[in-house]
Structures are given as structure tokens and as C-alpha cells.
ZADREN-575798 format. One record per atom (N, C-alpha, C): x, y, z. Coordinates in steps of 0.02 Angstrom, whole numbers, plus 50000, padded with zeros to 5 digits. Layout:
REM residues N
XYZ
...
END
This chain:
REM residues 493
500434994050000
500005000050000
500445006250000
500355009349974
500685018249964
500425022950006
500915025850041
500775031150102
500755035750058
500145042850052
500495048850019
500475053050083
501095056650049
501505060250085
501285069250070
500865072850120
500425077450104
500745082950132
501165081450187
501355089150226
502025089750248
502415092850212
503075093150211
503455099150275
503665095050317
503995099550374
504655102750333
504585109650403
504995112850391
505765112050444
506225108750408
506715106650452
507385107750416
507735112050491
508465112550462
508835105050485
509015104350439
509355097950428
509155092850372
509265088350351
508865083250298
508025085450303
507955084750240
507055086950230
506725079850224
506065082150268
505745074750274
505055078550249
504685070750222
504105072250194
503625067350226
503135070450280
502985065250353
502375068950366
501675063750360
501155065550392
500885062850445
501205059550491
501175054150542
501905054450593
501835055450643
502215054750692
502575047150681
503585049550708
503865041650685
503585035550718
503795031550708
503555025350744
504125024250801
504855025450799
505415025350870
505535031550849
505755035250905
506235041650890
506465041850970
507125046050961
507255047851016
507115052451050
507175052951116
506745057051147
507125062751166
507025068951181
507165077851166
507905074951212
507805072151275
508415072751324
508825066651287
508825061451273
509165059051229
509555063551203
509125067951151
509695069451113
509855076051142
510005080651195
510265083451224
510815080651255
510855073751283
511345069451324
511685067951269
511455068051195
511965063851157
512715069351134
513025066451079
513625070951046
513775070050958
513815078150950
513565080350879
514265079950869
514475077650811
515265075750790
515465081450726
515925082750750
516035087850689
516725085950635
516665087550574
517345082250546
517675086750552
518625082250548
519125084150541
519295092250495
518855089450420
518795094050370
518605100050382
517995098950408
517845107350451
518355110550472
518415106350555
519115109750571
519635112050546
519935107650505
520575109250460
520585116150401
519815115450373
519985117850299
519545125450294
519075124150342
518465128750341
518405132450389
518345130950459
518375136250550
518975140850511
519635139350490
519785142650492
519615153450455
519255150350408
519375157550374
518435157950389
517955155550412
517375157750440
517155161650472
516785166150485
516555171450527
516465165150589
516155172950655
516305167150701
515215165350693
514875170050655
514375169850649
514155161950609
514625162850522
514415156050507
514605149550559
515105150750593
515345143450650
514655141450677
514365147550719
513855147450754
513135143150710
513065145350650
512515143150630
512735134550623
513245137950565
513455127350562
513165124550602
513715124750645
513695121250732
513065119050756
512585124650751
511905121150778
511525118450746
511485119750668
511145114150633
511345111650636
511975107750639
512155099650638
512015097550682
511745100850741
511745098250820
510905096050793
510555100850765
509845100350745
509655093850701
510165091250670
510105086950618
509945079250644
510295079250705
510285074850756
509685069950769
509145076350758
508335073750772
507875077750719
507665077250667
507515082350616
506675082050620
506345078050682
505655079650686
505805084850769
506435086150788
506165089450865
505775094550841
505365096350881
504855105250894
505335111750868
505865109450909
506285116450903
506505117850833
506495113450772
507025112250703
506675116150684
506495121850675
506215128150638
506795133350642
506605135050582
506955144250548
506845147750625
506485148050645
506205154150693
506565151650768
506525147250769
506925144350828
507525144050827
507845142750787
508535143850765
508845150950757
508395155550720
508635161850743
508305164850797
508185164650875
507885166250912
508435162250962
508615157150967
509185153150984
509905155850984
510005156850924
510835159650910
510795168650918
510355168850917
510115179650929
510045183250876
509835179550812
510025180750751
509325181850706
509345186250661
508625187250622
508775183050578
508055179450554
507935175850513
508525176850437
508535182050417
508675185350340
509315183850372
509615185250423
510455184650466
510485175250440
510035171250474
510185165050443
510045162650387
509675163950332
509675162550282
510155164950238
510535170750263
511145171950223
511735167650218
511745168150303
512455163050307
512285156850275
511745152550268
511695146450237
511795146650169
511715153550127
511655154350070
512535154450059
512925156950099
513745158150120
513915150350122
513745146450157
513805139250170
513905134750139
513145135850071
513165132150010
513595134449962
513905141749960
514385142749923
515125138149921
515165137149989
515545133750014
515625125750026
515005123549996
515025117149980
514655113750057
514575116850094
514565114350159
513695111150160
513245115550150
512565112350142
512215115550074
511625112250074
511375112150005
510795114750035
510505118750003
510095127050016
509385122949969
508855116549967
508485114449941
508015118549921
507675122749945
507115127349969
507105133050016
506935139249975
506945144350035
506305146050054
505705143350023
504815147350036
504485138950058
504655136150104
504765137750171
505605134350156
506005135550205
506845132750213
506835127650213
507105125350179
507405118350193
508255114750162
508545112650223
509455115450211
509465105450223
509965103950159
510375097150178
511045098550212
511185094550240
511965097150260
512415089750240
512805094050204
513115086650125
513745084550189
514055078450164
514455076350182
515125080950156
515795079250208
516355084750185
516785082250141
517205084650114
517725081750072
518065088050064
518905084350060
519655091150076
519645091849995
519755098849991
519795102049924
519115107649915
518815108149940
518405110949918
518415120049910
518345123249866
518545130249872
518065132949938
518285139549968
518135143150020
517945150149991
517925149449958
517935157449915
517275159549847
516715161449879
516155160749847
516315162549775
516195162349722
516185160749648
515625167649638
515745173449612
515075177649606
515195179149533
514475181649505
514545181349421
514925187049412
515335184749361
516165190249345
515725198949315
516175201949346
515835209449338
515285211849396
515225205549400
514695210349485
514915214449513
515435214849565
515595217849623
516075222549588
516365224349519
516935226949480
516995233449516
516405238149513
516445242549537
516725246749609
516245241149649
516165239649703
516945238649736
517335231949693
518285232349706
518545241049708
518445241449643
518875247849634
518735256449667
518135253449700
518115258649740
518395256549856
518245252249854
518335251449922
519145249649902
519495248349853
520255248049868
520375255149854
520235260849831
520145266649808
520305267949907
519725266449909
519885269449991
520295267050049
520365259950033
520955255650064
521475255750035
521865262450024
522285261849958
523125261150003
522965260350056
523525258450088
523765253850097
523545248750057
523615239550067
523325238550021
523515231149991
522945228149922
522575222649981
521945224049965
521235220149991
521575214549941
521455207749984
521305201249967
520745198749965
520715192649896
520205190049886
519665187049949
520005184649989
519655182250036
519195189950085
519595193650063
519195198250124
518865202150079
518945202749995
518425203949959
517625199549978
517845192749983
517375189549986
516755191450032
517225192850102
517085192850150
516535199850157
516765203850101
516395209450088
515675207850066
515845203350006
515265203449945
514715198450023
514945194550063
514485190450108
513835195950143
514295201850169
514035207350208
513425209750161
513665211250105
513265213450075
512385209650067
512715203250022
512135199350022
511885195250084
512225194950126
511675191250200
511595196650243
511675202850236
511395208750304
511195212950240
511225213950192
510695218550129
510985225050138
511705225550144
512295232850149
512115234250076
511835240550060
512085243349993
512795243049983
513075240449936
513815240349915
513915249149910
513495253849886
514005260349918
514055262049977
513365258150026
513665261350093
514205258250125
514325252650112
515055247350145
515495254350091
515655253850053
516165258150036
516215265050076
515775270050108
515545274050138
515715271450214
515675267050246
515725263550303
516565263750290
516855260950253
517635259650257
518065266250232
517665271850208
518065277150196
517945280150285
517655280150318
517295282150355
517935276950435
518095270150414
518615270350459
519355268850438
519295270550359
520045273250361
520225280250381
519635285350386
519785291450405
519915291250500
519775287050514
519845285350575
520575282050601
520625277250576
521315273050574
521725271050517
521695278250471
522085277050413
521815273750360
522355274850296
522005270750227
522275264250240
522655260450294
522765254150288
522385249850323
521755251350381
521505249050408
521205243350405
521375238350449
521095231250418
520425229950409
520265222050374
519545220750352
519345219050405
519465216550468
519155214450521
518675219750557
519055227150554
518875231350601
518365235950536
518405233050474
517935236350443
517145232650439
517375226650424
516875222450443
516315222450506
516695222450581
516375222150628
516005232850646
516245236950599
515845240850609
515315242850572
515335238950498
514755238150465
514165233650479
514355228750525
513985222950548
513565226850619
513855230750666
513665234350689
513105239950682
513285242550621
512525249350599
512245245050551
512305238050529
511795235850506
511195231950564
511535228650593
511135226150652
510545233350697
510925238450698
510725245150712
510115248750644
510255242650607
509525246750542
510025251750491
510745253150493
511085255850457
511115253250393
511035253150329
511125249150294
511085251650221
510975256650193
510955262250151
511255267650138
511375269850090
511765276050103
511495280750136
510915283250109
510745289650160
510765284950229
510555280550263
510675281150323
511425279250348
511765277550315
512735281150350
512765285550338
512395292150283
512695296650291
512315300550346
511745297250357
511425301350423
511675299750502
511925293750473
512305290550550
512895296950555
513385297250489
513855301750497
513815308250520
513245313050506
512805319350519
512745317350597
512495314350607
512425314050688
513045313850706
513595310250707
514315309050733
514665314050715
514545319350682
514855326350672
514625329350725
514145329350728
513675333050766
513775334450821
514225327550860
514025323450913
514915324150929
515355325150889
515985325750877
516175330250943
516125337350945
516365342250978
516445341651042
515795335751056
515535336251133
515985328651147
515855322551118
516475317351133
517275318151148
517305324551095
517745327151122
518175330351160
517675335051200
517575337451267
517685332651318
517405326251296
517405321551353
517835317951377
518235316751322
518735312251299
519315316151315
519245323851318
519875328451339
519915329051438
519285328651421
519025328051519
519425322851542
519405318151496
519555308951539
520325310551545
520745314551515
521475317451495
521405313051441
521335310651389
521315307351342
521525311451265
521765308151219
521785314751140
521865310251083
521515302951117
521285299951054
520835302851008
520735300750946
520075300650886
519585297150925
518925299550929
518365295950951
518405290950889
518185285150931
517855277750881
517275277750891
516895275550851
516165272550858
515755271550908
516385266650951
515985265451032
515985272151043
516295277351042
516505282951095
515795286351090
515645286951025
514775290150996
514015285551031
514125279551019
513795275451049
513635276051109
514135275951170
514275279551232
513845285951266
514055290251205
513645297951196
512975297351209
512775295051149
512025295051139
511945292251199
512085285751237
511715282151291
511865285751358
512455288751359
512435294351421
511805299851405
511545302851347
511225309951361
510655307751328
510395300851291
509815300851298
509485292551326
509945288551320
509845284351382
509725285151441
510275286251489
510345288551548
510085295851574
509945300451506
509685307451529
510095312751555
510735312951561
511145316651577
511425322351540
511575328951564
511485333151510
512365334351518
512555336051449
513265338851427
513775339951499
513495345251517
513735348451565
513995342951670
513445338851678
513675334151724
514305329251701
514115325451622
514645323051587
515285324651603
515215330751564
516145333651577
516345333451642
515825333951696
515955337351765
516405328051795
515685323351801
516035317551791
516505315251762
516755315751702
517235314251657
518035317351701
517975322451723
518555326651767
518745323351815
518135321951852
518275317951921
518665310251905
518155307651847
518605300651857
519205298651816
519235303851779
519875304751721
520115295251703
520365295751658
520605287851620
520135286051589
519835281651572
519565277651512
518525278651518
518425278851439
517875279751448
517345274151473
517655268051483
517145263651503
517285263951584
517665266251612
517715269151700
517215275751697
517005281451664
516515285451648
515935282751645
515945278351608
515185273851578
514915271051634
515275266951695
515115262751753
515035269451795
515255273151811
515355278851860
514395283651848
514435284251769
513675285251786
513105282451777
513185277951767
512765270551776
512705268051858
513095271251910
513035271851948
512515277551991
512655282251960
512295288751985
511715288551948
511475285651893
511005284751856
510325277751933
510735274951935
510435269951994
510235272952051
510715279752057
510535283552118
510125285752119
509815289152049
509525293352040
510015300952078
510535302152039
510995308552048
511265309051975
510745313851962
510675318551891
510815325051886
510875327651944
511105334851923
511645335351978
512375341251958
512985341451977
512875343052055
512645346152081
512325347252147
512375341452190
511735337452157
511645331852201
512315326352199
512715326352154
513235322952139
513985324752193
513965330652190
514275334252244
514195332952311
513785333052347
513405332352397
513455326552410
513155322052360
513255313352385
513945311052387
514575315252336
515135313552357
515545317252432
515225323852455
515385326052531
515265320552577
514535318652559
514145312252617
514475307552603
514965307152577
515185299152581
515365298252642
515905299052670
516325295052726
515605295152785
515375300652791
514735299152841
514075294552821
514125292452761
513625286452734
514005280652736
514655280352749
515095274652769
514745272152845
515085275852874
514735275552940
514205273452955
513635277752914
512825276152934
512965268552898
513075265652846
513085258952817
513265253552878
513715253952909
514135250752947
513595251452995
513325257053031
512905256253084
512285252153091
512085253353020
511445251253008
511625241752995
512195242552956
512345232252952
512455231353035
512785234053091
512955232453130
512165229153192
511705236253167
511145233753193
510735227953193
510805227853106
510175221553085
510545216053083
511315215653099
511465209653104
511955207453026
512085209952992
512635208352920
513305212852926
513525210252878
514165211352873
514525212252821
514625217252786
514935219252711
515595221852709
516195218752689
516985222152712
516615230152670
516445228752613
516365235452558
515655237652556
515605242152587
514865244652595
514535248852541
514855251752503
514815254752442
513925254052413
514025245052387
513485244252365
512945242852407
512995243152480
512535246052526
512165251352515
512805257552498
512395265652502
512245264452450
512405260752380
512225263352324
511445260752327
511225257152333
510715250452326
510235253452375
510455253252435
509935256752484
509905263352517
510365265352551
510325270852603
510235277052549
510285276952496
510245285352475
509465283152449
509415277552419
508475277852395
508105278252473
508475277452525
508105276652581
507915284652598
508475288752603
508555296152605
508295300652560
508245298252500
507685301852450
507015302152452
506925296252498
506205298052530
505895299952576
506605305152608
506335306552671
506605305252735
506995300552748
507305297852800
507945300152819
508065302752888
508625302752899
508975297652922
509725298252951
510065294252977
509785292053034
509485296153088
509355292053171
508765286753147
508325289153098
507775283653086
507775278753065
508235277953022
508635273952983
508765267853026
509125270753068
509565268053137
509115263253168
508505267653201
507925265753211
507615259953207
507465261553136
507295255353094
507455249053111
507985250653088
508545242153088
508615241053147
508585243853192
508415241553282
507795235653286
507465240753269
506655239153280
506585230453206
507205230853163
506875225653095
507275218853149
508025221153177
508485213953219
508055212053243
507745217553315
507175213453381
506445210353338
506375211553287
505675205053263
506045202353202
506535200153205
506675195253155
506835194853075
506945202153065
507235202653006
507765206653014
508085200652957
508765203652983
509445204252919
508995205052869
509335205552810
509285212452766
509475215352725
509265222452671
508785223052670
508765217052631
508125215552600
507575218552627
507505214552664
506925212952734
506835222952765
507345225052771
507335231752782
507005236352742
507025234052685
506995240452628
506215238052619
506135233452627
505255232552614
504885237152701
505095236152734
505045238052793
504965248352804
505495249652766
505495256152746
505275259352691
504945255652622
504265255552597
503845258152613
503545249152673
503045252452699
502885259252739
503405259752779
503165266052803
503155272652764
503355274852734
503605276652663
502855278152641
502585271752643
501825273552596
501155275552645
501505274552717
501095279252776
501265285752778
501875287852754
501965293052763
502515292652852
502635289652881
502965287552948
503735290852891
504115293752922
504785294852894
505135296552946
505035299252997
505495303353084
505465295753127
505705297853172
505865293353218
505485293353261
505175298653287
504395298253343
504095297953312
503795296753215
503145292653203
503585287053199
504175280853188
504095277753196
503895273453261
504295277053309
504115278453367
503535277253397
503035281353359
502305281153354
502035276953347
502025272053291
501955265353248
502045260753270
502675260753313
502975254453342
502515253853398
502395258453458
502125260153519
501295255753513
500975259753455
500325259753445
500345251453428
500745248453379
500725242153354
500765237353421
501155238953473
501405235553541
500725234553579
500445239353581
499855242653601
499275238153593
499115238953527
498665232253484
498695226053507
499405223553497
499505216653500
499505212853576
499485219453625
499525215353701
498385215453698
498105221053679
497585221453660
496995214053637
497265211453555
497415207253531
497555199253589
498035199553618
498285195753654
497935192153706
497385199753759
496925197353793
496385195953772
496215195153710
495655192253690
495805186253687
496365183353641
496535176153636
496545173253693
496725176053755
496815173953799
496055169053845
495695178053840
495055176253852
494605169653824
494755169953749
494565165153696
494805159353740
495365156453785
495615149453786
496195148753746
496565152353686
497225152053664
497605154153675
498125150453672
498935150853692
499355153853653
499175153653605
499505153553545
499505162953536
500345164953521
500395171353499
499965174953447
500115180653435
499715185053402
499965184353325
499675183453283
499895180353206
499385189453164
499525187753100
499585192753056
498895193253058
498675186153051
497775185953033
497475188253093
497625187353152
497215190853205
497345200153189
497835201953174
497835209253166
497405210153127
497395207353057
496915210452997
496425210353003
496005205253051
495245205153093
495335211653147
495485211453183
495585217053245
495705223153197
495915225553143
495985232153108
495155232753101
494935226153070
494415226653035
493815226353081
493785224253152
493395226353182
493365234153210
494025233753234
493825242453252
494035246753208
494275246053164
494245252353112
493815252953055
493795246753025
493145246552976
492465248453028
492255243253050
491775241753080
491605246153160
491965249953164
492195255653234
491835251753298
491985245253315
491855242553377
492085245253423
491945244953490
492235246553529
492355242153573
492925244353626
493175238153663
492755233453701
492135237353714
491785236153781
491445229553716
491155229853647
490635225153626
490935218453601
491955221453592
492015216153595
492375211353641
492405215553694
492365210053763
491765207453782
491345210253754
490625207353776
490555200053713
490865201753632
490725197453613
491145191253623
491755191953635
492305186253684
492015182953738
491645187053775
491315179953816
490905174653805
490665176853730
490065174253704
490355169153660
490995168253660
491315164653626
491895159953630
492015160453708
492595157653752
492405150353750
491975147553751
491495140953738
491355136353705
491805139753627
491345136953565
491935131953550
491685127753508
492435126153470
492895128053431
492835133653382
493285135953352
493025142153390
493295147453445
493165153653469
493355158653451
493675158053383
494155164153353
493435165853302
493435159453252
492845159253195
492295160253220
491985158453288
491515160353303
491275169053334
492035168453376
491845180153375
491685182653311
492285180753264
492205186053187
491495186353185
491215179453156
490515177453168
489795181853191
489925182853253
489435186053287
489635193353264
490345194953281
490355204253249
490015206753205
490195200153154
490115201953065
489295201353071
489025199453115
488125200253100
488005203753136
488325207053181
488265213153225
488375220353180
488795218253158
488995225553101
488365225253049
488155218953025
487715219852980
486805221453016
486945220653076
486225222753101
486195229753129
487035233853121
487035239553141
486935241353222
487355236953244
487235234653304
487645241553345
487675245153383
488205250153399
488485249553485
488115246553521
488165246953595
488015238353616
488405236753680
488085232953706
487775231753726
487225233653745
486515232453757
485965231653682
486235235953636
486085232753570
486305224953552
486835225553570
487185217853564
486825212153614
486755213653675
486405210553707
485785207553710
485055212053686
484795209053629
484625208053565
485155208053532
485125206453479
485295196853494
485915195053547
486155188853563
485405184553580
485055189853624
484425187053663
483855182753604
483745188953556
483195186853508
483495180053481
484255180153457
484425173853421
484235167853439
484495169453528
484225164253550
483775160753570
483125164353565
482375161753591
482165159153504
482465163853477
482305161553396
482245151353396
481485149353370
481525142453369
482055142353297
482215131853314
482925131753266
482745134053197
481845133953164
481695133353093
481805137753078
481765143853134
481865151253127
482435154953104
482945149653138
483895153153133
484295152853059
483905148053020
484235147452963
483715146752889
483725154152841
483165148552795
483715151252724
483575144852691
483705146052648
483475149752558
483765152552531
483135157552499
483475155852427
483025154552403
483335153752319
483375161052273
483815161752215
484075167052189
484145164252109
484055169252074
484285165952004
484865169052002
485535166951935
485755168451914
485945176551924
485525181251893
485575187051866
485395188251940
485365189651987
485155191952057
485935192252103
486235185652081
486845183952122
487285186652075
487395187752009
487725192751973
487915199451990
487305200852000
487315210952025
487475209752094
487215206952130
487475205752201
488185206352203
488515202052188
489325200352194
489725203752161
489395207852099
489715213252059
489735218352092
489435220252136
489445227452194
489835224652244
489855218052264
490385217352297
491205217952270
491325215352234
491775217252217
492075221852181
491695227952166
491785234952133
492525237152168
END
């Protein structure tokens, strides 16, 4: 009998033509536990003169080839995997098959063989004669300080066709860093900065020459910066890159730059960390930058005091102040409260940053920031809980005061504005029962709902319940749908 074969997967590696799940296959961790063999030939004839991009693709299709029904053997997974856009992998495969390495079957949907190796094979894509003619005699025009080799011609014509470089803007790109590092500048460092503003959407002429317009632009002030650091290099690329992400990344205007740049003098990536620091601080303007560098040695101190309290221990406290004590102080807090705090976080059991900084949050979102409202807070909370305490007591439990008894006790007397007297009156009424906690809420919660305000209201209200015969105490009432809808929708508004 003849199977037809109706739905053709899309798989990097050998193409299969499969409308039925296999009958054995191995299973995903299998072939994660297993090992993808790579030949000699590769190694020997090919890694060598490869981007490290084509290595990367190779490498994982063959690893893919392994199992050519897994989930993952898709275009989209594969570039989502290696960090790479789709058009990024379909080039290099198109580079690949030049190279003899796999056979490019289908591109609407992909489908890649990957051929067996054999020594001899050229490395050097074959393009139809007169293509690139122009294209030579102008980028050696600008590399006129060295003769460009075929191979790094190649390496050109790849850029072009797997990242979609207009061949004048790569020429534009390499006049652009021989003016930087001379007319002899190598293909490596021309390469990796065209690969760069293409990944960046650069890829046209007008947009290098608009990249360039900006980097003029942008020139005077790198320069400034770069004179700040004591520095009298040529800005590079990164140095612009940098720019932009200091003043519109980070938000920092010209003027703090240079100011920073002075202070930490030497290299721009010690600049870059330095306000990536103050950026965390939130210390954006020269003032506050000032100031937080006076407060240092006395935020040493407070660091040390405050670990000494809650119990830790940091040789380098640095990322103490950076992390906490100044977001703690921007909202308000001084040092004694601070202090405070972490007194008050050791004696109940927290005893970590962490644990602190949620702690100073909360109060934070009471508005508590001084030390006599915490003071306040603490007192009143002490207050509650011995409060709290004699009820349980009364109730028959032993058992300390837990979170859930507070959030009832808020909710009796502050929602519900009980007063002490109804609910000592309702604790006796409840010392008896078997669950005596569930049974007070109980009685409150139908006390609040009968608008009960005094004990002697409470008193008979207890009375009627109880003469109430049993048919009386409970009825049950039927509701449709649309009744218990609007009901529970106002409840939960």
C-alpha cells in the first residue's frame, strides 16, 4: 500500500516528507545527552577563514540534524536561539552552500541538507564576473594603503548579500574608518563596524550618511569628554555610541558629563560605570552629585551602623549606600531613623537588606519617615498586640498574636468602629465554642450587619437569636443567576 506524503515539514537539517508521527524516535533529552561530531575537514579547511557567525550557525544545525522531527528544528527557533534574524540565517546558509558545506533545497519555506565533507573544496564564493567590479575599485580606492585580498573581498561581497549593505554604503562605512585609522585599516575592524550599523538598521547610504551627520554633530562634545578623561585619542564609534546612551539613555545633560568625566579621568568605560552608577542613584544633576560625594565618609558610617544593627556584614559597603541608604534618604529619612529602623527590623526578626527596605517602603507609603512617628507606629502596634493578646487569651488560646488576628482586629475596630467594651462582651460569648476565634468574627460580622452600635444593642440582639426556634435561625432562599450577578458585582467593585 502507498503512504501519500501530504505535509512537508519545515526542518533545518535533511528534509522529510511526514504526515504521521515516527514510529521510534529519540526522545528531546536523549538527544541533548547525546554528541554532535564535527569532521576533521571542518576543522582543518573551513573554521579557519569563517566568521565566528557562520561557526555558530553550522554548529547548531548539525546539532539540529541529530533529530530532524524535534519542535525546536524551525527557521524561527534557530534564529531566536543563536540571537540572530531570520534574513541573518538565511544568508549565512546561502554563504555555506557557496562553500560546499550544505545544500540550500528550498527557501519558501527553508529547507537546508547538510552534505557530507570532502578536503579540496574552494572557500571562496564564485560571484558572476563583473558584479562587484565596481564595488573592488572603489573600496580599494579607499583602502589604498594595502591591496584588499580576495578572501576579504569575499568577506565583503557576504556582508553585503546576507545583512542587505548597499555596496555604496560598505564603501562609505570603510572610507569612514580609514579616516579614522588610516588608509591601511584592516578588514576585520571594517567588517565588525559595518555589521554593527547594520544590526542598528544602518544599511543604506542615506542612512550612514545620516549616521555620519549625527557623529559630526556629536563630535565636539565626545570630544570634550574624551579631553576631560585626559585622553587625545580620535573618538571611535563606541565613543559616539557611549554619547548618545549617556544623554539620551541615561538622561544626563553635557554639562554633568564633563563634570564627571574630570573627576574620574582615564578611560571611557570607567566614565560609563561611574554614571551608571549615579543613574541607579538617581543623581542627575551636579549638585546632588557633589553632595552625595561630601556624604560619603558619613554614609560609610551610617552603612556600617545600620549592618551592625540588623545583624550583616559587608567588608565594602559601597553597594550598601548605592542600593539602599540614598533611595532610603530620598524619601525622606534621615540617619537616626534609619538607625531606628534596623533596631526595631533585628528585635522582630528581620535581619537582612532586604527585609529592611520593604520595611521602609512600607512606612514610606504611611507617610511614617521621623523617628517619633516611627516611634509612634511601633508604640501603637505594641499597644494592639498586648490588646489582641487578651482576647486570645480570654478566647482559651495560647497561641501568639499572628498577622491574621491583626487584619480582623483592624477590621473590627476600624472598619467596623467596635468598641472595646462590645468586643469583650462578644469574647465571652465565645470563650465556649469550638473554634472561638471563627466564632467572635462570626457574631461581629452580623453585629455590624444589624448595625448593632452598643452593648446592650448587642445584648439583645444575642437574646432574640436565641429564643429564635431552630426553623427560625436558618432559611434558605433561592436566587437566580442574574440576582447573584449584580449582588457580587457590587461586591467586588
Amino acid at each position: 500500500m502507498r503512504i501519500s506524503y501530504k505535509r512537508r515539514l519545515v526542518n533545518i537539517g535533511n528534509p522529510c516528507y511526514l504526515d504521521f508521527m515516527p514510529f521510534v524516535s529519540y526522545s528531546s533529552q536523549h538527544v541533548v545527552d547525546s554528541k554532535t561530531t564535527v569532521s576533521n575537514v571542518f576543522m582543518n579547511e573551513y573554521l579557519p577563514s569563517l566568521s565566528g557567525e557562520c561557526v555558530r550557525v553550522y554548529l547548531y544545525g548539525l546539532y539540529l540534524c541529530s533529530s530532524a522531527t524535534r519542535y525546536d528544528n524551525t527557521l524561527e527557533h534557530f534564529a531566536n536561539t543563536l540571537g540572530l534574524t531570520v534574513d541573518d540565517i538565511i544568508g549565512v546558509f546561502a554563504h555555506l552552500e557557496d562553500l560546499g558545506l550544505v545544500q540550500v533545497l528550498k527557501l519558501h519555506p527553508i529547507e537546508i541538507k547538510y552534505l557530507p565533507l570532502k578536503s579540496g573544496y574552494t572557500k571562496i564564493k564564485k560571484y558572476k564576473s563583473g558584479k562587484y567590479d565596481e564595488f573592488n575599485a572603489q573600496i580599494q580606492a579607499v583602502l589604498d594603503g594595502r591591496m584588499i585580498s580576495s578572501t576579504e573581498f569575499s568577506d565583503y561581497y557576504m556582508l553585503i548579500e546576507s545583512l542587505h549593505i548597499e555596496p555604496d554604503a560598505l564603501v562609505l562605512i570603510a572610507k569612514y574608518c580609514a579616516d579614522l585609522r588610516g588608509n591601511n585599516v584592516g578588514g576585520a575592524y571594517v567588517q565588525t563596524v559595518a555589521k554593527n550599523w547594520a544590526y542598528a538598521g544602518v544599511r543604506t547610504v542615506d542612512a550612514v550618511r545620516e549616521r555620519l551627520e549625527t557623529e559630526a554633530g556629536d563630535k565636539a562634545s565626545v570630544l570634550k569628554v574624551l579631553k576631560a578623561l585626559g585622553s587625545k585619542k580620535t573618538p571611535e564609534p563606541e565613543d559616539y555610541e557611549l554619547w548618545k546612551k549617556w544623554r539620551n539613555g541615561l538622561g544626563f545633560s553635557e554639562d554633568v558629563i564633563l563634570f564627571v568625566a574630570k573627576k574620574v579621568k582615564g578611560s571611557v568605560m570607567r566614565l560609563d560605570a561611574m554614571l551608571l552608577k549615579y543613574f541607579e542613584m538617581k543623581l542627575f544633576e551636579k549638585d546632588d552629585i557633589i553632595n552625595f560625594e561630601e556624604r560619603k565618609s558619613s554614609l560609610v558610617s551610617l552603612a556600617r551602623e545600620i549592618n551592625k544593627k540588623i545583624g550583616v556584614y559587608y567588608e565594602n559597603v559601597e553597594s550598601v549606600i548605592e542600593q539602599y541608604i540614598t533611595n532610603w534618604q530620598l524619601k525622606g529619612f534621615d540617619n537616626e531613623t534609619l538607625v531606628a529602623i534596623a533596631g526595631y527590623c533585628f528585635k522582630s526578626g528581620i535581619r537582612t537588606l532586604d527585609g529592611m527596605d520593604k520595611v521602609v517602603n512600607k512606612f514610606f507609603k504611611q507617610g511614617i519617615t521621623s523617628t517619633n512617628a516611627v516611634d509612634e507606629f511601633v508604640a501603637s502596634r505594641v499597644n494592639k498586640d498586648k490588646e489582641i493578646k487578651e482576647i486570645l487569651v480570654k478566647l482559651g488560646l495560647s497561641r501568639e498574636v499572628t498577622t491574621f488576628d491583626r487584619d480582623v482586629y483592624s477590621t473590627w475596630t476600624t472598619e467596623w468602629n467596635f468598641s472595646s467594651k462590645i468586643i469583650e462582651y462578644g469574647t465571652s460569648l465565645s470563650h465556649d465554642k469550638t473554634s472561638p476565634m471563627g466564632y467572635l468574627n462570626r457574631i461581629l460580622a452580623n453585629w455590624h450587619a444589624k448595625n448593632v452600635t452598643t452593648v446592650e444593642m448587642a445584648k439583645q440582639h444575642s437574646l432574640k437569636e436565641t429564643n429564635l426556634p431552630n426553623s427560625q435561625k436558618f432559611i434558605k432562599h433561592s436566587y437566580s443567576d442574574g440576582e447573584l450577578n449584580r449582588v457580587f458585582a457590587e461586591i467586588i467593585e
